[in-house]
N, C-alpha and C positions, 0 to 999 in steps of 0.2 A: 597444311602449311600454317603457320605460326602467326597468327593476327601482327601486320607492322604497329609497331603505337605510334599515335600523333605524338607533337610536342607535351601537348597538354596530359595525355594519359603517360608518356616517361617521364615528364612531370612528377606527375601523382603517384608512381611507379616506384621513383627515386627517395619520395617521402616514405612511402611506407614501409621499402625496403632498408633506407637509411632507422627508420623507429624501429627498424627488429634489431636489425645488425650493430649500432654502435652501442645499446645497454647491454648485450651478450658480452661485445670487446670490452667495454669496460669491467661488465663484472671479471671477466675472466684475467684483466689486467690486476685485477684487485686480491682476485686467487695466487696469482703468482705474486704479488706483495708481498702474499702474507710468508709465503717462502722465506723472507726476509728476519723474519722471527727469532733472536738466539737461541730463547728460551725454549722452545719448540724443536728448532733444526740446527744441524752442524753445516758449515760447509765454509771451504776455503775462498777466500778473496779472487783467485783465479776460475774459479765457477763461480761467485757472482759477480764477477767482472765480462765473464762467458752470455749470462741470461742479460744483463745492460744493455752489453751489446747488440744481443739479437733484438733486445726489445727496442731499442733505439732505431737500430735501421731499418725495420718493420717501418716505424711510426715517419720515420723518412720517405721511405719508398710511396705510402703512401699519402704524404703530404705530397710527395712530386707530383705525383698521378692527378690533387686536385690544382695544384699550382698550374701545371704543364698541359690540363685536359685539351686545349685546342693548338697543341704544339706538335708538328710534326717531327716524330721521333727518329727518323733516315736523315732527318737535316739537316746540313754540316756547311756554315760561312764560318770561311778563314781569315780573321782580324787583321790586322797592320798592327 
């Protein structure tokens, strides 16, 4: 069974998983950049309008995820 980690080693956990994972996203955000290239690649306004997209809501979903992390996602109050 699977060591629990304390606060302090998800802590630690989250740092060093975070130091691997956001210079990969970013480089690999920098690869699809370059896609952007005329010189380089053809491509119509409706396929880069297609990758924006995706890349945009990605970057949303995962802002939500750090905005909302102690929010319970079943929750539902109805306003006046």
């Amino acid at each position: 069974m699977p060591k629990k980690l304390t606060p302090k080693n998800n802590s630690e956990h989250f740092i060093e998983l975070a130091n691997k994972r956001v210079p990969k996203a970013l480089k690999a955000l920098e690869l699809v950049g370059n896609l952007g290239n005329k010189s380089n690649y053809s491509y119509s306004k409706s396929q880069s309008d297609q990758i924006k997209k995706a890349l945009r809501d990605k970057v949303n979903d995962v802002c939500r995820k750090f905005d909302n992390s102690n929010k319970n996602k079943n929750y539902f109050e109805l306003k006046e």
